[in-house]
MDTraj code that builds the backbone (N, CA, C; nanometers):
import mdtraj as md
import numpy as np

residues = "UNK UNK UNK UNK UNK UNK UNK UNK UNK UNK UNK UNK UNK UNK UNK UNK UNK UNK UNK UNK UNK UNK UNK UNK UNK UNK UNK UNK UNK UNK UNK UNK UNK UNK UNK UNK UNK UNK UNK UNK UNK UNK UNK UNK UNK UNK UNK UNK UNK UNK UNK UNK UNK UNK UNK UNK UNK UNK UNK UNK UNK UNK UNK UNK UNK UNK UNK UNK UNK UNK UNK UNK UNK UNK UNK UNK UNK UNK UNK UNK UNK UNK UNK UNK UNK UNK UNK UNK UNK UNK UNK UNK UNK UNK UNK UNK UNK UNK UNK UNK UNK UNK UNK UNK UNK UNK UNK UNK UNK UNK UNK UNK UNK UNK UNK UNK UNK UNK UNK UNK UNK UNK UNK UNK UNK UNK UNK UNK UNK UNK UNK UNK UNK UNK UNK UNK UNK UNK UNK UNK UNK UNK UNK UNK UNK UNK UNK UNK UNK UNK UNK UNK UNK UNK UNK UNK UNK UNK UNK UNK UNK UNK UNK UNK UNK UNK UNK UNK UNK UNK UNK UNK UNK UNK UNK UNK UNK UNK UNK UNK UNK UNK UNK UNK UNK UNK UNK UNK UNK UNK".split()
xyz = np.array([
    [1.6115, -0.1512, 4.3014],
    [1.6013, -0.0811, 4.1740],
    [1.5123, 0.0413, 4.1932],
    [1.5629, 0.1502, 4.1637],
    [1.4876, 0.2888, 4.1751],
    [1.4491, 0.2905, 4.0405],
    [1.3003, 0.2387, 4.0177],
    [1.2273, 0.2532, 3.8906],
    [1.1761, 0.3985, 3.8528],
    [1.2540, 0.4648, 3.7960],
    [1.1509, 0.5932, 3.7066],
    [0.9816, 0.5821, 3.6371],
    [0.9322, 0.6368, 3.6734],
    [0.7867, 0.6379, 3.6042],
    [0.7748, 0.6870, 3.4692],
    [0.6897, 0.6557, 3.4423],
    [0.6443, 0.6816, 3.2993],
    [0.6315, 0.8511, 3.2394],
    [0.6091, 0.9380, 3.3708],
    [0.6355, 1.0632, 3.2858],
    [0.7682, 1.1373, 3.3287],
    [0.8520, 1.0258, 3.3267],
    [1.0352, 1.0733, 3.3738],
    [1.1111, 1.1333, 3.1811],
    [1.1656, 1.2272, 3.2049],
    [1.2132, 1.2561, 3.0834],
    [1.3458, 1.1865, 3.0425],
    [1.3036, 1.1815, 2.9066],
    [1.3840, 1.0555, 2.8596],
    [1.5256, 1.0911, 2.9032],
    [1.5593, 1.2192, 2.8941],
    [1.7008, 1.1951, 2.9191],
    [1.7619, 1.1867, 3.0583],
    [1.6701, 1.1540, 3.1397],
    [1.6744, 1.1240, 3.3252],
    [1.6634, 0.9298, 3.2746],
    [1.5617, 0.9146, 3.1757],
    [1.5849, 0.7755, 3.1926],
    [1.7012, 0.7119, 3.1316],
    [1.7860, 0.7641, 3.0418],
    [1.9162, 0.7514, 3.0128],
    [2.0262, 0.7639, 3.0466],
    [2.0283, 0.8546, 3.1569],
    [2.0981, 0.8660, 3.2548],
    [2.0793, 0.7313, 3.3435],
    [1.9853, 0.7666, 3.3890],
    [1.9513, 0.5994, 3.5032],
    [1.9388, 0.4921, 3.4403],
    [2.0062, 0.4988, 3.3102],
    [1.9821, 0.3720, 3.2178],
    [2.1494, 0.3193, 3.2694],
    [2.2340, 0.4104, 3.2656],
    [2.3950, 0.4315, 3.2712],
    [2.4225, 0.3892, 3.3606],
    [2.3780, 0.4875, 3.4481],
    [2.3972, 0.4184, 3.6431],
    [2.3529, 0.2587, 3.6394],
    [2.2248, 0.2077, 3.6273],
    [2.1751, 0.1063, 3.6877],
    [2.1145, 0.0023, 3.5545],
    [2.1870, -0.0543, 3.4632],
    [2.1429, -0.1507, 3.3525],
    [1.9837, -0.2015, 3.3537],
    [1.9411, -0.1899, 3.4840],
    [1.8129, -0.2623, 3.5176],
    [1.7022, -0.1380, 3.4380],
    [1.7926, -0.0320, 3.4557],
    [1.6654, 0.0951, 3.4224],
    [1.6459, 0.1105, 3.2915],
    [1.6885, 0.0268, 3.1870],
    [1.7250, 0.0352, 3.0412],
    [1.6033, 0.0151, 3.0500],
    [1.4870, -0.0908, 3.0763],
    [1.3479, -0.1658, 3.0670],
    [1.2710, -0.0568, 3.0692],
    [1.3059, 0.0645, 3.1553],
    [1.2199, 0.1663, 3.1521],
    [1.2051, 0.2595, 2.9931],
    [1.2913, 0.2435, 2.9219],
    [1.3180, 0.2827, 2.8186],
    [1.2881, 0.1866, 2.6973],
    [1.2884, 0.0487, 2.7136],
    [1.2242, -0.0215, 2.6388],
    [1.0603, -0.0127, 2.6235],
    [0.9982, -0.0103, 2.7257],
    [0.9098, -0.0502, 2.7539],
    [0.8121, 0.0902, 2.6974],
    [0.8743, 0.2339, 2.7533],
    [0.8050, 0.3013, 2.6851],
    [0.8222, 0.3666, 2.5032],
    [0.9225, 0.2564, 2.4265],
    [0.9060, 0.2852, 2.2984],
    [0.9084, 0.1576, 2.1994],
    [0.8949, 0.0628, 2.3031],
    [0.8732, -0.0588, 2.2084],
    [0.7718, -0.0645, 2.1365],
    [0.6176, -0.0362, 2.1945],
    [0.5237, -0.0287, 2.0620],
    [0.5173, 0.1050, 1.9803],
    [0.5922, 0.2331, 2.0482],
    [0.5638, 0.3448, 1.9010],
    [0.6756, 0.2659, 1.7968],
    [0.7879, 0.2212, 1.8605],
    [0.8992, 0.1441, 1.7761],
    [0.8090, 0.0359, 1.6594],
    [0.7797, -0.0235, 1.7315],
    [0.6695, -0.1522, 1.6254],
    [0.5727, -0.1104, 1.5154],
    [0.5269, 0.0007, 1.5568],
    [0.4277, 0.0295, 1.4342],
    [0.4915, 0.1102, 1.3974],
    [0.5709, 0.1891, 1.4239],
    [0.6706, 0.2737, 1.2793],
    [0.7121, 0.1895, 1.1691],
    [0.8049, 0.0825, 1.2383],
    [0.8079, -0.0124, 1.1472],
    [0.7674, -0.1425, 1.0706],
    [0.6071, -0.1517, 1.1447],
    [0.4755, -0.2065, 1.0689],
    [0.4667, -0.0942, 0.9515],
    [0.4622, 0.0253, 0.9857],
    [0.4256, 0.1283, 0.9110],
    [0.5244, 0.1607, 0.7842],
    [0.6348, 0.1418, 0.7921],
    [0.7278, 0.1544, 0.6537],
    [0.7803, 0.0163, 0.6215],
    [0.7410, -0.1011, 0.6315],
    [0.7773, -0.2152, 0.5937],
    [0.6442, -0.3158, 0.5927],
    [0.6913, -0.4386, 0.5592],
    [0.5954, -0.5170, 0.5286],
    [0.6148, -0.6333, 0.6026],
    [0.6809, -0.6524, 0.7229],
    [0.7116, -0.7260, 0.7829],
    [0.6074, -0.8183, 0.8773],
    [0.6302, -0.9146, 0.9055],
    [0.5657, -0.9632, 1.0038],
    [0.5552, -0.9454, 1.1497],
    [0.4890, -0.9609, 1.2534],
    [0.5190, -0.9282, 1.3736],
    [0.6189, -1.0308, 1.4202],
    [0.6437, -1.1425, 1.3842],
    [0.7785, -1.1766, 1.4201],
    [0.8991, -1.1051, 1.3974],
    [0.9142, -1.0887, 1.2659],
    [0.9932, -1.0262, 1.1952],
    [1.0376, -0.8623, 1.2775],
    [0.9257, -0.8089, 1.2780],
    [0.9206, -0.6592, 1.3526],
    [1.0051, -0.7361, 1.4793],
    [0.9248, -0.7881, 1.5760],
    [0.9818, -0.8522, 1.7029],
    [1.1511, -0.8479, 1.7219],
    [1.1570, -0.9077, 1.5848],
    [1.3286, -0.9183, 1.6234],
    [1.4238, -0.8182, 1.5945],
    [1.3687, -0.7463, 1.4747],
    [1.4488, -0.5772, 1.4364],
    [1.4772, -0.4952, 1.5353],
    [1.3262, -0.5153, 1.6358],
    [1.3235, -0.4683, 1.7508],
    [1.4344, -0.5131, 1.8708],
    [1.4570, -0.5955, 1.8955],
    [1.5425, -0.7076, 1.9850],
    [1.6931, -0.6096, 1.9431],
    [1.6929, -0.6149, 1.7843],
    [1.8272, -0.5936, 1.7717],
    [1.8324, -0.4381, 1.7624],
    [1.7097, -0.3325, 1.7468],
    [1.6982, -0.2357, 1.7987],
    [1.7749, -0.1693, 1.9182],
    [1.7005, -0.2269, 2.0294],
    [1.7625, -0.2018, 2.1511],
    [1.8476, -0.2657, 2.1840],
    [1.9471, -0.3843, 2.1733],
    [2.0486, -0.4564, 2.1989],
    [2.1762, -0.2947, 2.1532],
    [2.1439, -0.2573, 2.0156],
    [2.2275, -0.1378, 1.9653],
    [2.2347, -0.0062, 2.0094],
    [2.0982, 0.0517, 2.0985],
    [2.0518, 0.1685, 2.2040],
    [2.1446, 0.1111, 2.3110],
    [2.1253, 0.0545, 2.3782],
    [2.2131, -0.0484, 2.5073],
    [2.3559, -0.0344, 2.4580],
    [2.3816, -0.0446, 2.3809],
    [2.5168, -0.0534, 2.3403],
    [2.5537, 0.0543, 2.3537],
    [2.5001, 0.1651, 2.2388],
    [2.6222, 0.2653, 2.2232],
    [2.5255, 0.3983, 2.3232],
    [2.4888, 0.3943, 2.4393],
    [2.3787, 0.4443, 2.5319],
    [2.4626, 0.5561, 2.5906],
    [2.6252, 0.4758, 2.5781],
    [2.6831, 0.6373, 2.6368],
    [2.7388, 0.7352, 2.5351],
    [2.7208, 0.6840, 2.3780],
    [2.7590, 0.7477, 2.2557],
    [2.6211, 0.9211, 2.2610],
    [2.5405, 0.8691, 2.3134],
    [2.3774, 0.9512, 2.2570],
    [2.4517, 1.0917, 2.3276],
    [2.4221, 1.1472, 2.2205],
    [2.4374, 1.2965, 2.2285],
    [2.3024, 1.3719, 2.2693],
    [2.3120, 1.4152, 2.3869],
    [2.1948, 1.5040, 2.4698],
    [2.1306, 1.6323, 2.3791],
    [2.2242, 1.6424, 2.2969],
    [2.1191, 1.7741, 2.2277],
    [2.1313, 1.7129, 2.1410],
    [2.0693, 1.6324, 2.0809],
    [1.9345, 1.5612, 1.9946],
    [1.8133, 1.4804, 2.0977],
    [1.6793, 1.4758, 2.0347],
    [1.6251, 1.4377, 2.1340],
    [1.6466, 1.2861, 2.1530],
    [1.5810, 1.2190, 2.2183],
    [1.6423, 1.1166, 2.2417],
    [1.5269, 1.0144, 2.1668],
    [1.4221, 1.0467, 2.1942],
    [1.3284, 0.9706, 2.0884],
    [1.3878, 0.9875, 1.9121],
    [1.4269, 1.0720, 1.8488],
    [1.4618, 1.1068, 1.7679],
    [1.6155, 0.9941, 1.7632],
    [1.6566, 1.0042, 1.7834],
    [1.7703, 0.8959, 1.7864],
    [1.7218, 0.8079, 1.7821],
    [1.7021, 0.7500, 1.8698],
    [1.6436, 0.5717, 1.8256],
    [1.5499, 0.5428, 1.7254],
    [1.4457, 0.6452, 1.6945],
    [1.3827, 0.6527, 1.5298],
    [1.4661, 0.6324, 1.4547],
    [1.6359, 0.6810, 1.4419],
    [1.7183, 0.6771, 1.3510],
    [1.7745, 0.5895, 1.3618],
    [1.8021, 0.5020, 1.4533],
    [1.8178, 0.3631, 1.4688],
    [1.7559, 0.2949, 1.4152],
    [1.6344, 0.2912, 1.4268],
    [1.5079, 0.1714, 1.4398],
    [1.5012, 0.1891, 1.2604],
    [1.5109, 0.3121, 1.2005],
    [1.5329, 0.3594, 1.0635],
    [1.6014, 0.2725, 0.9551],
    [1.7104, 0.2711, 1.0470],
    [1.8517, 0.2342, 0.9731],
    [1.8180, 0.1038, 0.9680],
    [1.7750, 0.0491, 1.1125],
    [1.7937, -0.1376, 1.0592],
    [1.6869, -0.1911, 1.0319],
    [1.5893, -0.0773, 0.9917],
    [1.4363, -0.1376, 0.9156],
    [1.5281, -0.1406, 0.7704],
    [1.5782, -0.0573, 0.7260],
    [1.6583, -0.0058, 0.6016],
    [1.7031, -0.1350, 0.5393],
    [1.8286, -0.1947, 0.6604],
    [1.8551, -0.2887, 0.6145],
    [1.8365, -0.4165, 0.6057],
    [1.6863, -0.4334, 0.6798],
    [1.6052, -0.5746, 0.7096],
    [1.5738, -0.5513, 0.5590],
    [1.5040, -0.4305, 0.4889],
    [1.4767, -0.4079, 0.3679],
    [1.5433, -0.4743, 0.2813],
    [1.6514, -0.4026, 0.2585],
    [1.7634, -0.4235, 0.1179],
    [1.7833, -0.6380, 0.1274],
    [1.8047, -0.7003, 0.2498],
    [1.8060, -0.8006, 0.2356],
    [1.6853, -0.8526, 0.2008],
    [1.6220, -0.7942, 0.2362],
    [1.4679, -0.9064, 0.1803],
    [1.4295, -0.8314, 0.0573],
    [1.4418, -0.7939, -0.0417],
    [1.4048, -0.7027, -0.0881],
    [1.2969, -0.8230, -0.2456],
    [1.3450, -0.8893, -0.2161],
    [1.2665, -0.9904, -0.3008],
    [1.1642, -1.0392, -0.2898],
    [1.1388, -1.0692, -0.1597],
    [0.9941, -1.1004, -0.1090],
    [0.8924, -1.0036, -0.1262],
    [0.7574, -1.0589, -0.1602],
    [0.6082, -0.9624, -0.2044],
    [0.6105, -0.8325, -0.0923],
    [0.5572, -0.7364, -0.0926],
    [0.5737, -0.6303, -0.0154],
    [0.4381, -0.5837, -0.0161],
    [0.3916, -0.5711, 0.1383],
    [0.2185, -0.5199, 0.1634],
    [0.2779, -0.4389, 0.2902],
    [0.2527, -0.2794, 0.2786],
    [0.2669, -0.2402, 0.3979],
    [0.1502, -0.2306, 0.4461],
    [0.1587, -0.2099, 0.5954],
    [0.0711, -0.2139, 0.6737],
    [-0.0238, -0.0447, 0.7265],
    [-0.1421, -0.0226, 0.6955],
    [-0.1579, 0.0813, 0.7377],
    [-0.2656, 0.0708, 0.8298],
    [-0.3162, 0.1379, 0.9157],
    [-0.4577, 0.1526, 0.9999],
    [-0.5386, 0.2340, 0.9087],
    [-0.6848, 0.2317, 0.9256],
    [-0.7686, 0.3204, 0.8313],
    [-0.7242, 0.4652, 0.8971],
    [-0.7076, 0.4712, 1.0638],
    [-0.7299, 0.5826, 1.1290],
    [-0.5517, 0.6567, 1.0590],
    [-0.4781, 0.5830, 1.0574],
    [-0.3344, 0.6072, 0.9801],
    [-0.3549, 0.6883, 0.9016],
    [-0.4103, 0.6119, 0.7861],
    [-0.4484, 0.7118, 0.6375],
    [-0.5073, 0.7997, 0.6633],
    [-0.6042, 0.7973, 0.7176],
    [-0.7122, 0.9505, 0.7574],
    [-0.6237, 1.0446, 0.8197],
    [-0.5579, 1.0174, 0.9097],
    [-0.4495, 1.1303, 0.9276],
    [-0.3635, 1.1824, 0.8267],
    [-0.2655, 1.0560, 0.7441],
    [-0.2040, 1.1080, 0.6123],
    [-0.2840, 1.2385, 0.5434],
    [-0.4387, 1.1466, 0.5111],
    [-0.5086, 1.2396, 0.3933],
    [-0.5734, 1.3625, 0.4618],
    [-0.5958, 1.3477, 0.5672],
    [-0.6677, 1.5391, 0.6482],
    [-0.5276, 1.6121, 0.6526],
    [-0.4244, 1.5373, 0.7303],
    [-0.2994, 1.6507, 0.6901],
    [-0.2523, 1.7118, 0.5681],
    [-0.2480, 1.6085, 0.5050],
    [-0.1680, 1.6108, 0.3623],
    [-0.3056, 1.6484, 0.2526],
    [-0.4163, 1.6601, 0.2736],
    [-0.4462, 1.6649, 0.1624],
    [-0.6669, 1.7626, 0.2082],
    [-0.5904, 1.8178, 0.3529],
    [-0.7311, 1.8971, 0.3517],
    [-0.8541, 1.7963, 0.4039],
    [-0.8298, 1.6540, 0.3742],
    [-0.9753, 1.6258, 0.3710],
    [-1.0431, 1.6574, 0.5131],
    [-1.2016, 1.6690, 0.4799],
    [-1.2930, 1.7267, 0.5778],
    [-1.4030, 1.6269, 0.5961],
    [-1.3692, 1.5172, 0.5299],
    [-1.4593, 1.4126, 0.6292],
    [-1.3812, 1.2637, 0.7034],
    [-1.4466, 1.2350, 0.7984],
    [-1.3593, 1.1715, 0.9146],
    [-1.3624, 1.0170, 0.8375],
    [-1.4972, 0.9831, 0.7661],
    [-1.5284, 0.8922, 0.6682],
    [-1.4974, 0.8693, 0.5338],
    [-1.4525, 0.7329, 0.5350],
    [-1.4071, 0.7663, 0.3462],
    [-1.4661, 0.5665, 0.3405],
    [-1.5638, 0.5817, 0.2684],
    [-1.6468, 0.4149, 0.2019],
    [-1.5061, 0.3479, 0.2431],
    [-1.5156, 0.2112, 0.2549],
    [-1.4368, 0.1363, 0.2818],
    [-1.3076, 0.1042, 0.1408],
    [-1.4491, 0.0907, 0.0069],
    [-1.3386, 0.0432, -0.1059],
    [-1.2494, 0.1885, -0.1437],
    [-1.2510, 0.3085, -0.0985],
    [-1.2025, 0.3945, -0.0908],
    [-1.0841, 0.4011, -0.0229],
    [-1.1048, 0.3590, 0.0715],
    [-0.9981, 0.3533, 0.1978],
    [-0.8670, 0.2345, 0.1269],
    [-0.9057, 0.1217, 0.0804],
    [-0.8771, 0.0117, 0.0383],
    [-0.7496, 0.1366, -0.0972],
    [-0.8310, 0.1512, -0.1777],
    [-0.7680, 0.1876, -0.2618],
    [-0.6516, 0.3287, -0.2736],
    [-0.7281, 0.3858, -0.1539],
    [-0.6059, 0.4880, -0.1341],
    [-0.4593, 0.4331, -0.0190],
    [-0.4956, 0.3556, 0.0081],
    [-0.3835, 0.2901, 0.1121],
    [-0.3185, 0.1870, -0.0255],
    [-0.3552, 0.1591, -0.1153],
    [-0.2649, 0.1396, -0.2174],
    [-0.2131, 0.2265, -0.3206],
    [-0.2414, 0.3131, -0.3128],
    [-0.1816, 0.4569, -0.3655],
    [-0.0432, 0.4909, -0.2676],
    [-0.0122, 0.5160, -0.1689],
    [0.0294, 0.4968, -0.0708],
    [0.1488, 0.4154, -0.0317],
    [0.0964, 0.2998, -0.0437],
    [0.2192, 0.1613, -0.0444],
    [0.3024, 0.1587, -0.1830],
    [0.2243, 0.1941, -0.3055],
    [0.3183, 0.2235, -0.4191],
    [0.4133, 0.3137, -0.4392],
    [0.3970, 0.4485, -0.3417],
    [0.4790, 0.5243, -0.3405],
    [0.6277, 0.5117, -0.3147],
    [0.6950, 0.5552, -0.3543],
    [0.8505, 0.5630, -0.3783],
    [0.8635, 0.5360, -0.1934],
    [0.9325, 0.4832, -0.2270],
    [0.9761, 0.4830, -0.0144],
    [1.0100, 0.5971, 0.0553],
    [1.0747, 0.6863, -0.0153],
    [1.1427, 0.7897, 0.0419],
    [1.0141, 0.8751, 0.0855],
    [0.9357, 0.8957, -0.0029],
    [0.7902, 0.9791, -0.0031],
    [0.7268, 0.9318, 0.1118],
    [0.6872, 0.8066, 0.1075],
    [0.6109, 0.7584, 0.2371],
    [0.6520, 0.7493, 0.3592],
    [0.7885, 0.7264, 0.3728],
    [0.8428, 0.7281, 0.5018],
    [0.8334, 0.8848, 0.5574],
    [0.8776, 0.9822, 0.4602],
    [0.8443, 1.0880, 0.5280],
    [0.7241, 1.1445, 0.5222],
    [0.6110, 1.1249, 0.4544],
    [0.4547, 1.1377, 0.5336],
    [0.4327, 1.0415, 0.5997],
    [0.4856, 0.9220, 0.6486],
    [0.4432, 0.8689, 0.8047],
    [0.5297, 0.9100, 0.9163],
    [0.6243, 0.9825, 0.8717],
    [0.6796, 1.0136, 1.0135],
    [0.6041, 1.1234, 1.0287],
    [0.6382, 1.2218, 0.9313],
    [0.5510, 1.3855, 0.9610],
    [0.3937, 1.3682, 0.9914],
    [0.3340, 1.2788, 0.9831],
    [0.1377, 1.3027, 0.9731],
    [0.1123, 1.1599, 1.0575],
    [0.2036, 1.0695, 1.0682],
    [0.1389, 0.9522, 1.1777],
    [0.2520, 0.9430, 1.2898],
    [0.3801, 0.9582, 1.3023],
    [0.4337, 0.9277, 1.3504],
    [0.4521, 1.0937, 1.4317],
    [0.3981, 1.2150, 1.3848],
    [0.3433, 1.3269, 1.4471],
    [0.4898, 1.3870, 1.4402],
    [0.6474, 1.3824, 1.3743],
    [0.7603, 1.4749, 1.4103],
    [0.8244, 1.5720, 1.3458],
    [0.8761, 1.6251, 1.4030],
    [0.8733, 1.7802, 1.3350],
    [0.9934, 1.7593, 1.2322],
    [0.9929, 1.8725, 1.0988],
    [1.0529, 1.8862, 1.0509],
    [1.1796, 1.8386, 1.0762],
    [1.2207, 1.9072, 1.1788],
    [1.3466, 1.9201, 1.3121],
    [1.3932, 1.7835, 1.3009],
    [1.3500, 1.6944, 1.3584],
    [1.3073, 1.5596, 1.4134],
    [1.3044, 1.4376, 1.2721],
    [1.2738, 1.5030, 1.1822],
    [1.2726, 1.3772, 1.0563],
    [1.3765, 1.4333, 0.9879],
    [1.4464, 1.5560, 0.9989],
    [1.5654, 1.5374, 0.9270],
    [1.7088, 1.5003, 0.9981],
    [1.6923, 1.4980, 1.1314],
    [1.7860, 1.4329, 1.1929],
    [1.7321, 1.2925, 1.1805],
    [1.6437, 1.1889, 1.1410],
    [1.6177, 1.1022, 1.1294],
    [1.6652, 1.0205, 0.9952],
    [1.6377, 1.0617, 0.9151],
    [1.6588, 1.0187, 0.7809],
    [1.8216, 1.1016, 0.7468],
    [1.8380, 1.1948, 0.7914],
    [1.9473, 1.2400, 0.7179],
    [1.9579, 1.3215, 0.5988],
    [1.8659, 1.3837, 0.5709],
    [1.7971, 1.4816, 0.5167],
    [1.7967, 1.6458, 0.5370],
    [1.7959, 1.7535, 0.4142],
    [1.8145, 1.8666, 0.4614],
    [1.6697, 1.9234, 0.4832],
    [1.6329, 1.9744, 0.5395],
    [1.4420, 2.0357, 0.5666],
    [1.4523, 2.0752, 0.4423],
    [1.4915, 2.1716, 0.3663],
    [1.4529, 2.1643, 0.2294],
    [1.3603, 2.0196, 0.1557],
    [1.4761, 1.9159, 0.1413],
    [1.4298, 1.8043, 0.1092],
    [1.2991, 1.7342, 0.1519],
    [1.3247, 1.7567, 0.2618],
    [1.2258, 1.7005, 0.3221],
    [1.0503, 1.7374, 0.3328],
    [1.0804, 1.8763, 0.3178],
    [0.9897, 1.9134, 0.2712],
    [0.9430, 1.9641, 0.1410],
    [1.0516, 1.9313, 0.0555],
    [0.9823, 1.9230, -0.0930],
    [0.9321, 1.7559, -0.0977],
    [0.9489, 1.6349, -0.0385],
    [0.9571, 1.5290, -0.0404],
    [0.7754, 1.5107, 0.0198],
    [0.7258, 1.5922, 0.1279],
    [0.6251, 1.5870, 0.1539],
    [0.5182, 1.6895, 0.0732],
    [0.5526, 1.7347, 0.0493],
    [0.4838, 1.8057, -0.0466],
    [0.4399, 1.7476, -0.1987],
    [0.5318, 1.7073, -0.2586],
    [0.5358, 1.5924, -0.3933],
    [0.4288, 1.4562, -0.3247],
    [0.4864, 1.4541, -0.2074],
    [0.4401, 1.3234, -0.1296],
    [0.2700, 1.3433, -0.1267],
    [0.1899, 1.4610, -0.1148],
    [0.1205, 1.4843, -0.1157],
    [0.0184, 1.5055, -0.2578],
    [0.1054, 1.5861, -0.3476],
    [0.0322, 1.5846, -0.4670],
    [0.0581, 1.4613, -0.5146],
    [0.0835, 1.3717, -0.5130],
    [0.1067, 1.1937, -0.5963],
    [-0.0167, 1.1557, -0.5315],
    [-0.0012, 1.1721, -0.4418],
    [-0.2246, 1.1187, -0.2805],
    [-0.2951, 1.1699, -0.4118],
    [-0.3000, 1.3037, -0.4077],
    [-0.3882, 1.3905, -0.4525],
    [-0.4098, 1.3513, -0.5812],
    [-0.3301, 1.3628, -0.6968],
    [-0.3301, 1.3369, -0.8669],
    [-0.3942, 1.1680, -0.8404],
    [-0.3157, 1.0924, -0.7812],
    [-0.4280, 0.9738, -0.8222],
    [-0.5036, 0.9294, -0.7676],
    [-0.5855, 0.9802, -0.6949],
    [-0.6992, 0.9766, -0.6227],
    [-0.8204, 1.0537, -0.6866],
    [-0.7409, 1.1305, -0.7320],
    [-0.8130, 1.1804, -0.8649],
    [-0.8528, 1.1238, -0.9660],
    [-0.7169, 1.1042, -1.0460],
    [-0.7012, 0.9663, -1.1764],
    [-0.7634, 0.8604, -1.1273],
    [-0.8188, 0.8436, -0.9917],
    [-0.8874, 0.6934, -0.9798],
    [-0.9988, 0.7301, -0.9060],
    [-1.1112, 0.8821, -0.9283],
    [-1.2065, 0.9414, -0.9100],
    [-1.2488, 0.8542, -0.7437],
    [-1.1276, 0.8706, -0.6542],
    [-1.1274, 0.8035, -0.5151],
    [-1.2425, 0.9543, -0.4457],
    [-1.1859, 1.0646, -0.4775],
    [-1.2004, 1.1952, -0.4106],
    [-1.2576, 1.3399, -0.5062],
])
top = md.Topology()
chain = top.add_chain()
for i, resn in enumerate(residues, 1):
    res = top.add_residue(resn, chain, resSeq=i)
    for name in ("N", "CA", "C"):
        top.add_atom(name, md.element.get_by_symbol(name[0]), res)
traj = md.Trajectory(xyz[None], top)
């Protein structure tokens, strides 16, 4: 097995994914955990739960591996994968209590991008309460300030993801931003 290293570009490891089935692991391995906390990050799932979205994640990359069209990036594709069947782990469970998951360091990125702030610190019951500002938000809103401000992708990149026109998308983060802002206010967080 001619293993590619870790700073091989993805679309050399997709290629050698084609040639040699064994080289797919190289491609698992380097997006299984940004894969996991994206979708810790827009769902409320468990790490089992994540575990297996994931499973069936890449079982569907593997599959249609010679479908991937080279001019899109290739991380960007499987976001839109990993998208789609967070989507529909969603709609079936959609009954069960819902707590998404955020990191403090998460939000602090949300709120310095999205909203200026200039200290690296925010009191804990602060933190608490703006990460439920946050999780209440409309889904559409939050998914696209965690892709754009935690998940770090460009305009470019989240509207080939979601399926979205950059217009949208960026009126979506923008709204996404003043809703942070107005009740963080209304709840004298900031």
């Amino acid at each position: 097995m001619n293993h590619l290293n870790n700073s091989a570009d993805d679309k050399d490891l997709v290629k050698a994914a084609l040639v040699n089935p064994d080289e797919f692991k190289v491609i698992v391995d380097r997006y299984w955990n940004r894969l996991f906390c994206y979708i810790r990050r827009m769902s409320y799932f468990t790490q089992e739960d994540i575990e297996d979205i994931l499973q069936e994640v890449f079982i569907k990359i593997y599959k249609y591996l010679n479908d991937y069209n080279s001019e899109m990036a290739f991380s960007t594709w499987i976001y839109q994968i990993t998208r789609n069947a967070t989507i529909d782990e969603i709609r079936k469970r959609k009954s069960r209590p819902m707590t998404i998951w955020l990191e403090d360091e998460d939000l602090i990125k949300v709120l310095k991008s999205g909203l200026n702030l200039e200290k690296d610190y925010i009191a804990k019951d602060s933190m608490e309460k703006l990460k439920n500002i946050i999780v209440k938000m409309p889904d559409n809103y939050r998914e696209v300030l965690v892709l754009r401000f935690i998940e770090e992708k460009s305009y470019e990149e989240i509207m080939d993801i979601v399926q979205m026109p950059k217009g949208t998308i960026a009126s979506l983060v923008n709204r996404g931003r003043k809703m942070i802002m107005e009740e963080a206010r209304n709840n004298k967080i900031i």
